[in-house]
C-alpha positions as CSV (number, residue, x, y, z in Angstrom):
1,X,-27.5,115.4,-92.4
2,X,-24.0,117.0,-92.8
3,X,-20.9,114.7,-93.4
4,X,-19.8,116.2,-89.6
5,X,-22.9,114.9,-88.7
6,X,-23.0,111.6,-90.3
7,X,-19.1,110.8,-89.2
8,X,-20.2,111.3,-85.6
9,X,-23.3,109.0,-85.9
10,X,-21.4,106.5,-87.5
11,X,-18.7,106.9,-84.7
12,X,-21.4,106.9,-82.1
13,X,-22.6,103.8,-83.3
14,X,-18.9,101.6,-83.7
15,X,-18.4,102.9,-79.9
16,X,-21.9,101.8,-78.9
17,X,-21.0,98.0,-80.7
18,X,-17.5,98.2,-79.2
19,X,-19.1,98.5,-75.6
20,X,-21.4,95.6,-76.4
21,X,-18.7,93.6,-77.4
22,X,-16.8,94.1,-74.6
23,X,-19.4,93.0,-72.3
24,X,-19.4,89.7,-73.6
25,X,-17.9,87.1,-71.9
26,X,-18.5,83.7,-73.9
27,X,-15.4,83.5,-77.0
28,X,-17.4,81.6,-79.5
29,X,-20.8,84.5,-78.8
30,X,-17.9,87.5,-78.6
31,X,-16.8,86.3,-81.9
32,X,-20.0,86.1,-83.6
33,X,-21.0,89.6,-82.0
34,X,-17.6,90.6,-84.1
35,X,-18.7,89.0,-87.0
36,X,-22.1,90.1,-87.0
37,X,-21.3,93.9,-86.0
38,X,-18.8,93.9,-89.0
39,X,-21.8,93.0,-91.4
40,X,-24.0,95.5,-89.9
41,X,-21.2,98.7,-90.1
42,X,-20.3,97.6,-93.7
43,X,-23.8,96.5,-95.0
44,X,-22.2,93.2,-96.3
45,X,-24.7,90.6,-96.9
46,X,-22.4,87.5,-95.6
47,X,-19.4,86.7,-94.1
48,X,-17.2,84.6,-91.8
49,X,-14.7,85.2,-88.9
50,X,-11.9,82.8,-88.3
51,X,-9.4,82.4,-85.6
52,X,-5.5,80.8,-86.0
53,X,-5.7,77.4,-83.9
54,X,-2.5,75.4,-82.6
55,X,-2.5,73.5,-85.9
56,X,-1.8,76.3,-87.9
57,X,-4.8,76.2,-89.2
58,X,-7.4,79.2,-89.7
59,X,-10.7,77.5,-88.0
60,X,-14.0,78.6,-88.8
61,X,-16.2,80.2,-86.2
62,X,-19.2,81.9,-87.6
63,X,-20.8,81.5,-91.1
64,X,-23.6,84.2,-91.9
65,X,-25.7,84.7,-95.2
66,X,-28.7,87.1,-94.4
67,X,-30.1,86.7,-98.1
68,X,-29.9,83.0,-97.8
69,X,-30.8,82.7,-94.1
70,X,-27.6,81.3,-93.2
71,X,-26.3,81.0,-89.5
72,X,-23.5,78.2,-88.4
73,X,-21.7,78.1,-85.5
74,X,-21.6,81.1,-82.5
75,X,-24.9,81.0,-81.2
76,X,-26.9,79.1,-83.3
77,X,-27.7,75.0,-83.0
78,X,-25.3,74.4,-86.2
79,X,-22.1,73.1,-85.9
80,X,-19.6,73.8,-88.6
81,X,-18.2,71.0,-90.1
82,X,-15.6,72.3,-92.5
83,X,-11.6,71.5,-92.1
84,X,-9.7,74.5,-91.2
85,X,-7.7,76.5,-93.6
86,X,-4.1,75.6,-93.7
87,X,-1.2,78.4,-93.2
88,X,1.4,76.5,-94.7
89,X,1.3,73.9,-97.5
90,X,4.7,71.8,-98.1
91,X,6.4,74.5,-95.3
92,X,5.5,77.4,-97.8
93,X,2.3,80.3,-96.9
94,X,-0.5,79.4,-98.8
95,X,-1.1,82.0,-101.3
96,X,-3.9,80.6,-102.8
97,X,-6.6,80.8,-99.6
98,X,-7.2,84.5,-99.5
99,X,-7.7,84.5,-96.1
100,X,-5.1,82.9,-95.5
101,X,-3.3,85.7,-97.3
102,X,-4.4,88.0,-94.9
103,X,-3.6,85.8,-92.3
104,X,0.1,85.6,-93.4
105,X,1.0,88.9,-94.7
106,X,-1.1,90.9,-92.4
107,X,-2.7,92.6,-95.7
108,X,-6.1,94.1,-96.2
109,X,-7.6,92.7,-99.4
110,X,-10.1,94.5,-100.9
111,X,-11.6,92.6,-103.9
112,X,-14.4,94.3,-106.3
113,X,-15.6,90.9,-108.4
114,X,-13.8,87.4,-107.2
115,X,-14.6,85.6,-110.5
116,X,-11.9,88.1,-111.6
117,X,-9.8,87.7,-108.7
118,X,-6.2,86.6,-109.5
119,X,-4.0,84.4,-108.0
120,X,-6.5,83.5,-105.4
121,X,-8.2,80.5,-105.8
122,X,-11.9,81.4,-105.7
123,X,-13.3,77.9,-107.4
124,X,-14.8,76.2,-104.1
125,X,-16.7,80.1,-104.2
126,X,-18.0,79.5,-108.2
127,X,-18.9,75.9,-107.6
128,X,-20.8,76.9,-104.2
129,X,-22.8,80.1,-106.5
130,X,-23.4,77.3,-109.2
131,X,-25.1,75.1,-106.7
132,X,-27.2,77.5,-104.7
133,X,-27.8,80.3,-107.3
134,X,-25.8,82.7,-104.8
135,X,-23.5,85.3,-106.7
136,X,-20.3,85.5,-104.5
137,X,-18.8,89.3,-106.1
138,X,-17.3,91.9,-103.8
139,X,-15.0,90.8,-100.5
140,X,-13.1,92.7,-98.0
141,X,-11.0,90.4,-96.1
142,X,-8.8,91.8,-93.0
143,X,-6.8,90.5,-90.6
144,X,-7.1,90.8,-86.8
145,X,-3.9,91.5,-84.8
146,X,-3.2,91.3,-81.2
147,X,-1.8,93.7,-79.0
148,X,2.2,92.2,-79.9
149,X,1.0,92.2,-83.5
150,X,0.5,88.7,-84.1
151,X,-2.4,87.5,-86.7
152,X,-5.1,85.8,-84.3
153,X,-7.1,85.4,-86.7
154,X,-9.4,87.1,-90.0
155,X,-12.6,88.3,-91.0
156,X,-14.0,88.6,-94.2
157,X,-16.8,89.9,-95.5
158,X,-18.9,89.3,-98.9
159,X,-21.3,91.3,-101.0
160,X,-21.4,95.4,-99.6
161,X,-25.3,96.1,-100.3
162,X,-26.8,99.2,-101.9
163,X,-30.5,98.5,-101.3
164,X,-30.7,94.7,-103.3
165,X,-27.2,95.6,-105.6
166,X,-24.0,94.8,-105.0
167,X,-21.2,97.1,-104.4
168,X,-17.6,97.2,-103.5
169,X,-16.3,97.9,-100.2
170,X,-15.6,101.8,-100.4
171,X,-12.4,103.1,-99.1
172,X,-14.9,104.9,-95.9
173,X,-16.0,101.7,-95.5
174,X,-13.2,99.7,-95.3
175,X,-11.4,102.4,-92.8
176,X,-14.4,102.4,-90.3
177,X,-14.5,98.2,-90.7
178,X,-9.8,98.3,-89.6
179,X,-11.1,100.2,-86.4
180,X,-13.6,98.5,-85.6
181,X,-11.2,94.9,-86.1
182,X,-8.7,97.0,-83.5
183,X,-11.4,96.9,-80.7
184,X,-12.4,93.3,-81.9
185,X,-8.8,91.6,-81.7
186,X,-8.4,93.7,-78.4
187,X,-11.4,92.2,-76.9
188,X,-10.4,88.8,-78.3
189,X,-7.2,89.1,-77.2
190,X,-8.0,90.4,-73.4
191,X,-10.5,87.1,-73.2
192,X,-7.9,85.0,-74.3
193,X,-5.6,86.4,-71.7
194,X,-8.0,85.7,-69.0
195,X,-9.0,82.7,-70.1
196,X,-5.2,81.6,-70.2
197,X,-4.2,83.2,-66.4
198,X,-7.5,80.9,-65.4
199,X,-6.1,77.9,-67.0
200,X,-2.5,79.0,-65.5
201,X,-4.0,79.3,-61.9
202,X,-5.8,75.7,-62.2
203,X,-3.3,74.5,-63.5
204,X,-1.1,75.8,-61.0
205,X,-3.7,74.9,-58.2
206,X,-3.5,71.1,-59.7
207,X,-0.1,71.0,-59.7
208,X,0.0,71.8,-55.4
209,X,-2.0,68.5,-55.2
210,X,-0.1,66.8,-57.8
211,X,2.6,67.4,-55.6
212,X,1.2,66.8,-52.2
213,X,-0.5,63.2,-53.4
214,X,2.7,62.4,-54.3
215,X,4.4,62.7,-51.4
216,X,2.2,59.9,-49.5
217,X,1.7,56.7,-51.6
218,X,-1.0,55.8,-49.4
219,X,-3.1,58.8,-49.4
220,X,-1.6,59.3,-53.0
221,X,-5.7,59.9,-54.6
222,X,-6.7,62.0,-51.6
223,X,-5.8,65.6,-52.9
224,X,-7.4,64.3,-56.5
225,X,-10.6,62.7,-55.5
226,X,-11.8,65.4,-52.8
227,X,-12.0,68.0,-55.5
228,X,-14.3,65.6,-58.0
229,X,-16.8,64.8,-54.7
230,X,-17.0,68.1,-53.9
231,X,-18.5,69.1,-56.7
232,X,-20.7,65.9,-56.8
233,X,-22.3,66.8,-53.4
234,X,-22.4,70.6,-54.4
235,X,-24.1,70.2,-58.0
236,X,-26.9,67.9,-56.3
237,X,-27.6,69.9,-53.2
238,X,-28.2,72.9,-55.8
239,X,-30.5,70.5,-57.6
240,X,-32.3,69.5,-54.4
241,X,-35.3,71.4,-53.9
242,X,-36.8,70.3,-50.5
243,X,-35.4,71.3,-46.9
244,X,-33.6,73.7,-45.6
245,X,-31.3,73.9,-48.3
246,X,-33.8,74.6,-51.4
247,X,-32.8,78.0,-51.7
248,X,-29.2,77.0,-52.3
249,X,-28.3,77.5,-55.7
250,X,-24.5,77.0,-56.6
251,X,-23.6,79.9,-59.8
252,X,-20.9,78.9,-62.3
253,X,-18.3,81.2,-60.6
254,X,-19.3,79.9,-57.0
255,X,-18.7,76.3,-58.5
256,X,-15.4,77.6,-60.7
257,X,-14.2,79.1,-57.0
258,X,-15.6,75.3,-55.2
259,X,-13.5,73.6,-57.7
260,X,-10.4,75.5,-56.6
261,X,-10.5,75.4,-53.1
262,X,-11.0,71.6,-53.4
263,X,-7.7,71.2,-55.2
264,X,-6.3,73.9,-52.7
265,X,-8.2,72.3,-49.7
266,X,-4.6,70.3,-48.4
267,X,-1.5,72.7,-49.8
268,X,-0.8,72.9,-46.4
269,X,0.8,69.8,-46.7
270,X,3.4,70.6,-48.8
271,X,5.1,71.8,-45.4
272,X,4.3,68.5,-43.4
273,X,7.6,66.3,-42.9
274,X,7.7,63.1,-45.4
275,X,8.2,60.2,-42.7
276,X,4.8,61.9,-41.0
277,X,2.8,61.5,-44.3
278,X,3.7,58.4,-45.1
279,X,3.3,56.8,-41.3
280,X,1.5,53.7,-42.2
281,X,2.5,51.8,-38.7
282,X,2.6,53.3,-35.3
283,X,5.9,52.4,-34.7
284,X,6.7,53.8,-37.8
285,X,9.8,57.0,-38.0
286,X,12.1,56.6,-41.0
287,X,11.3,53.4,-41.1
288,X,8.8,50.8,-39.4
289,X,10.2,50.3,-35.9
290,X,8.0,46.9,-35.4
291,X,11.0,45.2,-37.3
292,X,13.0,46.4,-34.7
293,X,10.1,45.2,-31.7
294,X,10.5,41.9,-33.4
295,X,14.4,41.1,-33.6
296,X,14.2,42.4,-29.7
297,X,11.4,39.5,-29.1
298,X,13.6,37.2,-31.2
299,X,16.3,38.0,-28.4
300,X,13.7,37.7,-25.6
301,X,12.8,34.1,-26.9
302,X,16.5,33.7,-27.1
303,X,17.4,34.8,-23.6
304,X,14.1,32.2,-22.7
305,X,15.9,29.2,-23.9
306,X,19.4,30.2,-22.8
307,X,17.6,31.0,-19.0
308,X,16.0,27.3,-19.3
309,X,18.6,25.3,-20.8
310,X,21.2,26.6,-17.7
311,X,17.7,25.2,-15.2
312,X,18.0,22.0,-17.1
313,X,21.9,21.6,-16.7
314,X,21.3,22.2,-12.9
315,X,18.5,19.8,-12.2
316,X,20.7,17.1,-14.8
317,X,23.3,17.8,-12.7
318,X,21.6,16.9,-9.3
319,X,19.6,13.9,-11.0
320,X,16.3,15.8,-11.1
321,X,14.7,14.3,-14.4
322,X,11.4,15.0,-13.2
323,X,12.1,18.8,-13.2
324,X,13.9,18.6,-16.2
325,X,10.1,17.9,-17.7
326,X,8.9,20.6,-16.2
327,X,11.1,22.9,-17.4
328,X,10.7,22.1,-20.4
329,X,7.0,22.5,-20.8
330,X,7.9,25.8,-19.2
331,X,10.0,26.9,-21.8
332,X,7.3,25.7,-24.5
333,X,4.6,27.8,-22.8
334,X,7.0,30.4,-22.6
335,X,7.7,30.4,-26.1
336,X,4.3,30.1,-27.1
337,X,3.2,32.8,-24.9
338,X,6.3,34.9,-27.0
339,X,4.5,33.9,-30.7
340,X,1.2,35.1,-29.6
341,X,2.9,38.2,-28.0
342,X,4.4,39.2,-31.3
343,X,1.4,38.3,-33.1
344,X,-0.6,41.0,-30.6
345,X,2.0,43.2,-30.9
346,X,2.7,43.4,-34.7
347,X,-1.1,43.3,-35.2
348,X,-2.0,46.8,-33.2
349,X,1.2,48.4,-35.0
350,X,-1.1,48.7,-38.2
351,X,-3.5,50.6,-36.5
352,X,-6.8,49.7,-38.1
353,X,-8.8,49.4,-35.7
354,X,-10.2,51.0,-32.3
355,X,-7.4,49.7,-29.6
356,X,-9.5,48.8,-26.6
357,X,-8.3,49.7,-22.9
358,X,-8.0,46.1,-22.5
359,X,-5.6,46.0,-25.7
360,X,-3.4,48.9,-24.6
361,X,-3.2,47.3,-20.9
362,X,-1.5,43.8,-22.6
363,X,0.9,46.3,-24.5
364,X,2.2,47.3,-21.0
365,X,2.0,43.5,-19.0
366,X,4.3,42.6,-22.4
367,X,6.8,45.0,-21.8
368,X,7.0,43.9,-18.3
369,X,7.0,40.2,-19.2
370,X,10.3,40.1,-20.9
371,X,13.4,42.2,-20.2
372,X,16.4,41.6,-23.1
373,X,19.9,41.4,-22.6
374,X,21.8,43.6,-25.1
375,X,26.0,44.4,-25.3
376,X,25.2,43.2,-21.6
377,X,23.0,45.7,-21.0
378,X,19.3,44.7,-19.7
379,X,16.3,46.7,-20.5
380,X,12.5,46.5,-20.9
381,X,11.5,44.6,-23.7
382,X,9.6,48.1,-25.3
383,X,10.2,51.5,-24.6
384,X,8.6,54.4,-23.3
385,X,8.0,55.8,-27.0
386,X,7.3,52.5,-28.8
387,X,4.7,52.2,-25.7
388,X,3.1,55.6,-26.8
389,X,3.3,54.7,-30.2
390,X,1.4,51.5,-29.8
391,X,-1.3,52.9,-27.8
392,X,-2.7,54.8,-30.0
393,X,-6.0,54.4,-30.3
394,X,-6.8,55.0,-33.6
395,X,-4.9,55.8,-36.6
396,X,-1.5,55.5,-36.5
397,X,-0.7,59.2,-35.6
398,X,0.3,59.9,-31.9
399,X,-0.3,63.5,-30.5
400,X,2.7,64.9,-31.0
401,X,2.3,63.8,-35.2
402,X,-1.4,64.7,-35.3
403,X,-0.4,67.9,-34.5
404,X,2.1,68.3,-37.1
405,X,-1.0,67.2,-39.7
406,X,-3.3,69.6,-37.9
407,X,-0.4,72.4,-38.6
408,X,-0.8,72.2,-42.6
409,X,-3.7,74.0,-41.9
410,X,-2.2,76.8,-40.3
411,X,-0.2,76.5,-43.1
412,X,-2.8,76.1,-45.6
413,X,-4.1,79.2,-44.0
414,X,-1.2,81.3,-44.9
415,X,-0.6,80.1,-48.2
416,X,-4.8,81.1,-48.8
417,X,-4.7,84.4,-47.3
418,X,-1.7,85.7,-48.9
419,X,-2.9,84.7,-52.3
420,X,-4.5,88.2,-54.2
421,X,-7.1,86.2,-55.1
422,X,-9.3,88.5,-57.9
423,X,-13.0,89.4,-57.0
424,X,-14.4,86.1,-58.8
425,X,-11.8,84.0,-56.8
426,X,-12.2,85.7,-53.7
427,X,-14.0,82.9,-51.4
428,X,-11.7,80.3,-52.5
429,X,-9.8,80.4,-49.1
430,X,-13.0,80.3,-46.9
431,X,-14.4,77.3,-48.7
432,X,-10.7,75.5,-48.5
433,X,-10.3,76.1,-44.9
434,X,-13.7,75.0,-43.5
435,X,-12.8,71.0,-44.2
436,X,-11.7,70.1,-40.9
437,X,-14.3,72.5,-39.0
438,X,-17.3,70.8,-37.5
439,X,-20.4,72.6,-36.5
440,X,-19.5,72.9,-32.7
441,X,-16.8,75.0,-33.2
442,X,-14.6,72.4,-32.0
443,X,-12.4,72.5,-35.2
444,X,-9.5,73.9,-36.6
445,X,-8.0,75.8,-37.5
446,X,-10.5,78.6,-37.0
447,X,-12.5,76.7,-34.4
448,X,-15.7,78.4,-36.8
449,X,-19.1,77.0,-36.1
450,X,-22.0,75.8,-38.6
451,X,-23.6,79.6,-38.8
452,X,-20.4,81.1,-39.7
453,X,-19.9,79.0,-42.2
454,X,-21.1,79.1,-45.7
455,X,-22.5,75.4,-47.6
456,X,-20.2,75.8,-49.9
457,X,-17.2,75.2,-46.8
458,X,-19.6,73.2,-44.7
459,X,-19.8,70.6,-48.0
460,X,-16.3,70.4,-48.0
461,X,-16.0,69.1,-45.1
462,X,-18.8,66.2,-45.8
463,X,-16.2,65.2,-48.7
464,X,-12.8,65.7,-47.1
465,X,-14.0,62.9,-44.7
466,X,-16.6,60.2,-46.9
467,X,-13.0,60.2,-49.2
468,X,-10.8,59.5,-46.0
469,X,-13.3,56.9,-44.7
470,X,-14.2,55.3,-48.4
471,X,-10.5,55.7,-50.0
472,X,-8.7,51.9,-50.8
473,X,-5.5,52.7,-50.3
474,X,-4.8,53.4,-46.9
475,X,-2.1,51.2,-45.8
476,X,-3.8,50.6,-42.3
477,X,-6.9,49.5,-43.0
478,X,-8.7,47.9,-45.8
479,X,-11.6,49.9,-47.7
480,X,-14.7,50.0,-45.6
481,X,-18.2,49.0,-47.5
482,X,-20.4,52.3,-48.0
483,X,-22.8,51.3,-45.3
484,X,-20.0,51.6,-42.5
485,X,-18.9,55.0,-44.2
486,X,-22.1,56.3,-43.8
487,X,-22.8,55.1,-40.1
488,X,-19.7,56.7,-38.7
489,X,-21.0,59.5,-40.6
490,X,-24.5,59.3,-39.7
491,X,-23.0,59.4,-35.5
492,X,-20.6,62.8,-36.7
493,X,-24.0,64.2,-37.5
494,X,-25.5,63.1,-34.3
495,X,-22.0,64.6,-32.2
496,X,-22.8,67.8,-34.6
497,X,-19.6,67.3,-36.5
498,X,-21.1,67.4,-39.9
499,X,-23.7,69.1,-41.2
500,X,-26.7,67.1,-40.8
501,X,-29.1,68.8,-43.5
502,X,-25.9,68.3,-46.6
503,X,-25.8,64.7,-44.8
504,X,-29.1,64.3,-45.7
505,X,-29.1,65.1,-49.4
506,X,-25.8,63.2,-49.8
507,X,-27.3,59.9,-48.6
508,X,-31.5,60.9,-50.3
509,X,-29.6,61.4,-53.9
510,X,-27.0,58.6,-53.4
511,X,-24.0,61.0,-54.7
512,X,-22.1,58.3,-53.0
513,X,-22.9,55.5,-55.3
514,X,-22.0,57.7,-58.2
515,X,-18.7,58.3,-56.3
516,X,-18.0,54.8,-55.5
517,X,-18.0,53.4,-59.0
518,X,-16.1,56.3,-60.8
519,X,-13.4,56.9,-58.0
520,X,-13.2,53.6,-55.7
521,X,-13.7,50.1,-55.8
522,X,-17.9,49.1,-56.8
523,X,-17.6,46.6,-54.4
524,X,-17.8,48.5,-51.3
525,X,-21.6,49.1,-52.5
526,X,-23.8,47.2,-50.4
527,X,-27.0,48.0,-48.7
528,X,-27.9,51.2,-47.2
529,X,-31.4,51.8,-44.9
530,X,-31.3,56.0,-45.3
531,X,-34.2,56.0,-42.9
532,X,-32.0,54.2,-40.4
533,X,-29.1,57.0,-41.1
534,X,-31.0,60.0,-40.9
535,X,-33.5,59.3,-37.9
């Protein structure tokens, strides 16, 4: 073979490792695949790649020895247990570590026999080849720079083979070995950058629902928990192999984009007026209007006692005592009537349960009952909007405010779709939008149905609301016991709001137990009949 020849097959054969290096997408295997393809171009016999870690430390990745059948760390089942290799001692570079040499100066060492090796200190290396018969001779030790021409970390290299002799490094060698580091600290360097934009984006992501939870004391988990159940329900549906949904099998990026759309799932919000979020009352605004319902009943009850002490003063005055009694068990009913009035009154305004027709009937006959005197002015004891407000029938959101929730979607919407979300990323915003869709179509904010859905959306939806109905700290209502959870559920099934095949394997793998214990309070666990449930 000509040396033409033999440069272009050993060129052929650094681009063909190059190409397999780049493929790789795991760091710790990428670096071993650096390691190990470093050993192979050179012929060494052993060697070890390190990378620069926030401690300024040079940490050890892989350890090879092919004539001692060596292998720790990268992909073998050996951890490496040695302390990293400090930069700095007492503020100074330490010149004693070679690589850290390398590491420091950004110098190529090229050593022919380390037992002659000054001023590095080579005595852990003597004392090691004492103990294990191993003869630790030539090294080439090199740094690897980034694309701004910082040290991210070194390789080095021990014993260049010529058949079962050791050589030095040659100067061929060591040239074919410098390029072949480029393309390693470039492929290093482009995962790190990835792997630091993903970090950036979660982080980012996080951050929305930090935000967004913190707006709302009461729903101040909401944003946090949805995200963790998600992925509960979504990891055990893959694991689920019976039904309808045994083909489903969730991949690392499908679960990577399901954890992002759950901490995206509410960035709407962000939008959504304060005094809305936090309406813990119905008769809440700025502030909780029932304080204001009760000073105007302490003036009814007022305006009760003033209206029968001038009866009294009349009948006195004509000699009447008999009436005078009369009046005044009037004006005792009266005011007892008033205390259970307010108590009716001031116990709707939380809104934590179902008001009956009945219930919203007695809101309007107390309005009518009592009519207030104020700067001379009379009016109905409750007005037209406090009237509204109190009728709600659930929640403590009339329409006009539900609305304004069911608008962070639209908003949410936007935000999603004018992300440039990157190929592995790119069904983040359908799986965030489908968690207020239900499988009728009768949804929003896409009104989508359960076939244009995907699971991954549909499951969202199954956590979005087992968090709202489970979560203790909503201000209106105390935390309902799993069973009740699970029968409101178990009816939005039946009125083909959720999906009832996820339903299913939520309640047949008890995810919700897991949930419960880690994320709520382990006393809403109580008994559950699953047949009952799902029949």
């Amino acid at each position: 073979m000509t040396n033409k020849s033999s440069q272009q097959a050993a060129f052929e054969h650094l681009l063909n490792i190059s190409i397999q290096i780049s493929k790789e997408e795991n760091t710790d295997l990428l670096m071993e695949k650096i390691l190990l393809a470093a050993v192979e171009v050179s012929n060494a016999d052993a060697g070890s790649i390190y990378l620069v870690n926030g401690l300024q430390e040079l940490e050890f990745q892989t350890i090879y020895n092919k004539s001692m059948k060596l292998h720790l760390g990268g992909s073998s089942s050996s951890a490496i247990n040695f302390p990293g290799i400090p930069l700095f001692i007492d503020n100074q570079p330490n010149r004693s570590a070679i690589v850290a040499h390398a590491a420091n100066t950004g110098e190529v060492i090229n050593i022919e026999d380390v037992y002659d090796a000054l001023p590095f200190d080579f005595s852990a290396a003597r004392k090691m080849d004492s103990t294990t018969g191993y003869r630790t001779k030539s090294m080439l030790t090199f740094p690897l720079q980034d694309h701004t021409g910082d040290i991210i970390g070194v390789i080095q290299l021990i014993n260049a083979m010529d058949d079962s002799e050791i050589i030095s490094f040659s100067t061929e060698v060591q040239q074919q070995i410098l390029s072949f580091a480029s393309l390693g600290a470039i492929a290093l360097t482009n995962k790190a950058l990835i792997s630091n934009m993903q970090q950036l984006f979660e982080s980012f992501a996080k951050t929305i629902a930090a935000a967004i939870d913190a707006k709302s004391s009461h729903t101040g988990g909401h944003c946090k928990r949805v995200p963790e159940l998600t992925l509960m329900i979504a990891d055990a549906v893959s694991e689920y192999n019976e039904g309808p949904l045994a083909p489903f099998k969730l991949s690392e990026q499908e679960r990577h984009q399901l954890s992002i759309a759950g901490w995206l799932h509410d960035c709407g919000k962000i939008a959504t007026p304060d005094h809305v979020m936090e309406k813990s009352k119905k008769l809440e605004t700025i502030f909780d209007r029932i304080h204001y319902v009760t000073a105007k009943l302490e003036i009814a009850g007022r305006d009760i006692n003033l209206k029968f002490q001038e009866k009294m003063i009349t009948a006195l005055k004509a000699g009447k005592e008999i009436r005078v009694e009369q009046l005044e068990r009037e004006r005792d009913l009266a005011q007892k009537q008033l205390k259970l009035d307010t108590a009716f009154l001031q116990k709707v305004n939380v809104g934590g349960e179902f008001l009956t027709d009945e219930q919203e009937q007695n809101i309007h006959a107390i309005s009518a009952r009592y009519e207030i005197t104020i700067d001379k002015v009379q009016q109905p004891l409750l007005s037209d909007d406090e009237i509204i407000n109190l009728s709600i029938k659930r929640g403590t959101l009339n329409n006009e405010e539900r609305k304004i929730i069911q608008k962070h979607m639209d908003v949410t919407l936007d935000i999603l779709e004018a992300l440039p979300f990157p190929k592995h990323l790119a069904n983040v915003a359908e799986y965030a939008l489908g968690h207020h869709e239900t499988m009728d179509g009768k949804g929003y904010p896409r009104g989508l149905t359960k076939e244009q859905m995907s699971v991954p959306a549909r499951l969202m939806a199954l956590a979005d609301i087992f968090e709202a109905l489970s979560a203790a700290d909503r201000p209106y209502k105390s935390a309902k016991p799993v069973s009740e959870c699970l029968k409101i559920m178990s009816n939005m099934v039946k009125n083909n709001h959720l999906d009832g095949d996820l339903f299913a394997i939520f309640v047949r793998t008890k995810v919700y137990e897991q949930y419960i214990i880690t994320f709520a309070d382990p006393k809403q666990l109580d008994d559950v009949d699953i047949e009952a449930l799902l029949s």
